[in-house]
N, C-alpha and C positions, 0 to 999 in steps of 0.2 A: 468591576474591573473595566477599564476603559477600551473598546473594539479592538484597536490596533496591539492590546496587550493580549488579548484574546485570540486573535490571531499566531502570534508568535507565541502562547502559550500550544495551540492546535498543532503549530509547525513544529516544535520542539515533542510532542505526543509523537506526530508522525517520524519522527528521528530514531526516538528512542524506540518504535516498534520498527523501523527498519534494523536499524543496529540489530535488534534483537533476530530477527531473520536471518540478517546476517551470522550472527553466533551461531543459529543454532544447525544452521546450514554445515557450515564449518566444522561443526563436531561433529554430525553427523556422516561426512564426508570420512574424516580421521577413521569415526569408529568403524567404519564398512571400511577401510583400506588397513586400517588395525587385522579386522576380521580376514582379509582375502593372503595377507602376509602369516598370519597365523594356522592356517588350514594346512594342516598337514599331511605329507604323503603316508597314502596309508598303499595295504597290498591288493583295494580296489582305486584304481587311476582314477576309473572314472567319475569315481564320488567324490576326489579331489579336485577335478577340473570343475565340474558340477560346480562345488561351494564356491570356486574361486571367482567362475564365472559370476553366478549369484551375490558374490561381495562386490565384482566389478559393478554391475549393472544398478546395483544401490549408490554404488557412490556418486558414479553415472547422475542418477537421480539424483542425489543430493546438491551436484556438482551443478543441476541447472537450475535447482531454488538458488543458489546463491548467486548463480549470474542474474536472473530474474530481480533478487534481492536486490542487488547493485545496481541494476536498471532501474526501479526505486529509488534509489537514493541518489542517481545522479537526477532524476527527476525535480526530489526535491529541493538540490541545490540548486536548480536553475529557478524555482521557484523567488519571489520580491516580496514579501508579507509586512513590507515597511509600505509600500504604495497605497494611496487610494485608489481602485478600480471604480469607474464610472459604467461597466460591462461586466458581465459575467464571463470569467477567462481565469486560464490557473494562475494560483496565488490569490485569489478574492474567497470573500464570505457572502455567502448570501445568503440572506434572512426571508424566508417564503410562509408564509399562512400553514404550510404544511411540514416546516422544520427548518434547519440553518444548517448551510451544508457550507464546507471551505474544500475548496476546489485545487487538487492538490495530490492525493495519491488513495489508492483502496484503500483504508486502513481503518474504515466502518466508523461504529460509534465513537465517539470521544468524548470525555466530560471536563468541564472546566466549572470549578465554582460551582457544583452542582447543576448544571444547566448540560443539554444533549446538545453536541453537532454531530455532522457526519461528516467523514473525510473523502469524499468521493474524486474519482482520476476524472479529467477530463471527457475520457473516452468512454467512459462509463454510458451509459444510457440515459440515466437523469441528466450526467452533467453536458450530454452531447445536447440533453433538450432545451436545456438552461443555457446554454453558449451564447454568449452575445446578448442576453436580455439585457435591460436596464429596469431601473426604478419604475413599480409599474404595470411591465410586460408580465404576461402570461405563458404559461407554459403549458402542457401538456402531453402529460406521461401515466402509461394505462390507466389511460381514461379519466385522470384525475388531472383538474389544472392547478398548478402551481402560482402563485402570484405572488411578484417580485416585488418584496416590502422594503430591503434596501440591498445595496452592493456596497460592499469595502475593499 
């Protein structure tokens, strides 16, 4: 498969595990607000308020993966996966001695055609070491150097 198809293979992975964040956020939102609308007054108050509280507080929680989620996925829509990158910056692949990572959002391992990348954010720690290398440059990150075989 040719780079630039690999690429937009990576980014449409990354989509599809955002989307999925997003659903699952969403349900779980429902079912804690399911749960807090359902708790019923019994003839102790306070084990009523308890659970309701308890139902808030999850949804709460669930309420901030999904903002978090969406924060993702506007990420990846600002992302360019049709450019050549001459630099390491998001929306590039880079190809290093020590793996091929496409620079773009947490979303860990990803396989394409059988072959490993890793989808690492920008801000990540690798991809903060890796920023701005070219063809070439060196990196180094715990203690291992990285070297930059190509960029796309």
């Amino acid at each position: 498969m040719e780079l630039l198809n690999i690429k937009q293979a990576l980014f449409f992975q990354c989509k599809v595990y955002v989307q999925q964040r997003i659903a699952t956020a969403k349900q779980a939102m429902e079912a804690a607000q399911e749960s807090a609308n359902s708790e019923s007054k019994s003839s102790a108050g306070d084990k009523y308020e308890t659970g309701r509280a308890m139902a808030q507080l999850e949804r709460d929680r669930h309420a901030q993966l999904l903002a978090e989620a969406i924060k993702l996925e506007q990420e990846l829509i600002r992302l360019n996966t049709d450019k050549h990158y001459d630099t390491v910056q998001p929306g590039s692949l880079v190809i290093t001695n020590r793996g091929t990572f496409f620079i773009s959002i947490s979303a860990g391992k990803l396989v394409v055609e059988g072959a490993d990348y890793f989808a690492i954010s920008p801000a990540s720690p690798i991809g903060a070491v890796l920023a701005g290398k070219k063809l070439g440059e060196s990196a180094i990150f715990n203690k291992i150097s990285y070297q930059v075989l190509n960029v796309l």
